[in-house]
C-alpha positions in Angstrom: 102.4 -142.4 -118.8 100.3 -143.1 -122.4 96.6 -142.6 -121.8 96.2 -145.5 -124.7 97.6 -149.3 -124.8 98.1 -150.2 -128.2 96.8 -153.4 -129.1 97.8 -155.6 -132.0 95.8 -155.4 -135.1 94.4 -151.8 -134.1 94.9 -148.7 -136.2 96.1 -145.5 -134.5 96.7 -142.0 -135.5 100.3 -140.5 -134.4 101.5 -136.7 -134.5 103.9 -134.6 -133.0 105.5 -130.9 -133.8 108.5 -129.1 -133.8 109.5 -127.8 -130.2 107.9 -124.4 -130.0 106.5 -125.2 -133.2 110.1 -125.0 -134.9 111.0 -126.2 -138.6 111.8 -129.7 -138.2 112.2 -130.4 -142.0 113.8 -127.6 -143.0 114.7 -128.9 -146.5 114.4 -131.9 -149.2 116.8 -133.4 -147.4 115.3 -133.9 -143.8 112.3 -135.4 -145.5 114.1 -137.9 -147.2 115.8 -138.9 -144.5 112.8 -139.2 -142.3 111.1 -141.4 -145.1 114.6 -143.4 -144.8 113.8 -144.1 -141.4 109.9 -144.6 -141.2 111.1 -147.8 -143.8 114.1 -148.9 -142.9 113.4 -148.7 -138.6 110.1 -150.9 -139.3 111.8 -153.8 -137.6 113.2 -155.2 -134.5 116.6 -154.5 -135.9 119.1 -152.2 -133.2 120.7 -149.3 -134.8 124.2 -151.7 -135.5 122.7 -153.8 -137.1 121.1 -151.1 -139.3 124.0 -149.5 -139.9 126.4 -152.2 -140.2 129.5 -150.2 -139.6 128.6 -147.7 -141.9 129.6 -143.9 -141.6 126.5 -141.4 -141.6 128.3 -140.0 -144.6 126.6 -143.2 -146.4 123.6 -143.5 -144.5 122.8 -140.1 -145.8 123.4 -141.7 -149.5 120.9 -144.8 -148.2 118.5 -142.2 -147.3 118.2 -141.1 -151.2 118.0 -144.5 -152.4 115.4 -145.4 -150.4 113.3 -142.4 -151.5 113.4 -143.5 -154.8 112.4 -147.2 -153.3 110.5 -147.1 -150.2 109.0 -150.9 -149.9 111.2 -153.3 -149.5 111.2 -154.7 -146.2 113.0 -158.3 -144.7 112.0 -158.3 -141.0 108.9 -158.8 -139.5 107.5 -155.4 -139.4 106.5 -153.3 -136.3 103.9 -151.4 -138.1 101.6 -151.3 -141.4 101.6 -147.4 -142.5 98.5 -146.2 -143.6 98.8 -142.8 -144.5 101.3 -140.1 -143.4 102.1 -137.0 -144.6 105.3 -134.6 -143.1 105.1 -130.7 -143.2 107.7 -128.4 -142.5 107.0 -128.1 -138.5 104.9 -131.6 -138.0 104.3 -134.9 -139.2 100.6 -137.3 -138.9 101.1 -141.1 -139.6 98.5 -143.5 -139.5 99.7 -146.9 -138.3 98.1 -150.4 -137.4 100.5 -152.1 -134.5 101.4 -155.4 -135.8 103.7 -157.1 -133.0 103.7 -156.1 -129.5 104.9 -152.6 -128.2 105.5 -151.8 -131.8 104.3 -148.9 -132.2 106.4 -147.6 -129.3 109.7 -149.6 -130.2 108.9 -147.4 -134.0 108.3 -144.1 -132.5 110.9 -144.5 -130.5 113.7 -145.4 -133.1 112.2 -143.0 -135.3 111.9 -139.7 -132.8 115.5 -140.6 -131.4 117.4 -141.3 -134.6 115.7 -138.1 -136.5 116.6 -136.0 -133.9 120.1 -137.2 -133.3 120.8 -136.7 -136.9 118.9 -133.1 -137.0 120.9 -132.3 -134.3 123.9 -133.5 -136.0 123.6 -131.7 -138.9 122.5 -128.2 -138.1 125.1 -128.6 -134.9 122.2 -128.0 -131.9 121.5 -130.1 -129.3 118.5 -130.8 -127.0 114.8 -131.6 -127.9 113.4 -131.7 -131.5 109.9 -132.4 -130.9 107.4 -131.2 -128.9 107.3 -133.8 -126.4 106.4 -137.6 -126.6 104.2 -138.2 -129.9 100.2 -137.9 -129.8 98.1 -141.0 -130.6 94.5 -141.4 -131.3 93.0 -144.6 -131.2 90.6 -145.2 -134.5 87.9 -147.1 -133.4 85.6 -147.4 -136.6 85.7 -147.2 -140.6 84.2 -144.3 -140.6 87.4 -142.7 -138.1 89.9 -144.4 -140.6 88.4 -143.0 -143.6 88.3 -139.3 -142.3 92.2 -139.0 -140.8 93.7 -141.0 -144.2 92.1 -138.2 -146.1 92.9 -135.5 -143.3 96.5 -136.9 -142.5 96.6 -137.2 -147.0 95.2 -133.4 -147.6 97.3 -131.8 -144.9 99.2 -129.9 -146.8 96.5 -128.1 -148.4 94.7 -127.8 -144.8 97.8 -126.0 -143.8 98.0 -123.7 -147.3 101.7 -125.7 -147.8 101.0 -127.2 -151.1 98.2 -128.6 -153.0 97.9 -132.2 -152.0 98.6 -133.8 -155.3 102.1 -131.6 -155.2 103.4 -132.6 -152.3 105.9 -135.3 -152.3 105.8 -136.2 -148.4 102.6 -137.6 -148.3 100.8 -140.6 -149.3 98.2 -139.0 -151.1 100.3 -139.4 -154.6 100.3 -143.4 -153.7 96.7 -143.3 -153.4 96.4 -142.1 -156.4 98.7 -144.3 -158.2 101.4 -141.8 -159.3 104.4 -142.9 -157.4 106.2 -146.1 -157.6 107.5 -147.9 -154.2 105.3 -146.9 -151.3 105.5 -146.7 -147.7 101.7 -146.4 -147.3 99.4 -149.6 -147.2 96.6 -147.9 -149.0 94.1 -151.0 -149.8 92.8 -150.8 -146.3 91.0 -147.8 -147.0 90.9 -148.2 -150.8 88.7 -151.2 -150.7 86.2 -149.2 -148.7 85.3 -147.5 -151.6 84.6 -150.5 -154.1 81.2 -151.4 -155.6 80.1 -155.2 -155.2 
């Protein structure tokens, strides 16, 4: 059972790892298609009515469009995203629950339909992840301030890539170099304005 209850209007830090701290985006690919999914399953919607019918053949072709677009939404959303930044055997998000369970309606459509699709592609079967997803509660500015820049300099905490480099994090929306954004950066961008 989940040590915290996540409460509407709260912000909350979420990570897991691979299992046994495998690769679980093993190329440009996998992160696109997570990215696909952190968008497009940020809504009540079921997986048919997602996919409409579609053949994963043209989901995977979805998933590349929406890396070029990544902020269009039509339904009410689950979650506001933050920050978040994938590396090759983990991902951090940083998410404020907007509607009731949704952060554990998201996690859960995102954990199961990355790992179906992993599992899919590189023909294994079984767990992905390391378990269910961690989550931190942040309980002041302060908190927020430090995991957006922790969850946004991971890769250079983990000697990947320099921050600025790396294309699966938010840290090039914060700074205003990439167009269409999953990341609601104002929150903790209007923390640093002078009055």
């Amino acid at each position: 059972m989940r040590k915290i209850k996540f409460e509407n209007g709260y912000y909350y830090h979420i990570y897991n790892r691979g299992v046994d701290k495998r690769e679980v985006f093993c190329d440009k690919d996998d992160y696109i298609n997570f990215l696909f999914r952190l968008r497009d399953f940020n809504d009540e919607s079921t997986f048919e009515e997602r996919v409409g019918g579609r053949k994963e053949k043209e989901l995977n072709s979805l998933a590349a469009e929406a890396a070029k677009e990544l902020s269009s939404f039509s339904l009410p959303r689950l979650v506001e995203i933050i920050a978040y930044c994938l590396n090759p055997n983990h991902y951090h998000l940083l998410l404020k629950q907007l509607t009731d369970k949704g952060i554990e309606k998201f996690m859960h459509k995102i954990g199961t339909g990355y790992t179906n699709n992993f599992n899919k592609r590189y023909s294994r079967s079984g767990s992905l992840f390391q378990g269910r997803y961690k989550s931190r509660e942040i309980k002041t500015d302060a908190q927020l301030l430090y995991v957006s820049a922790y969850i946004n300099g991971n890769p250079e905490i983990h000697k990947i890539a320099k921050a600025d480099k790396w294309a699966y994090s938010s840290y090039r929306d914060y700074l205003g170099k990439r167009k269409g954004t999953l990341a609601n950066k104002n929150i903790v961008l209007k923390e640093f304005e002078i009055d």
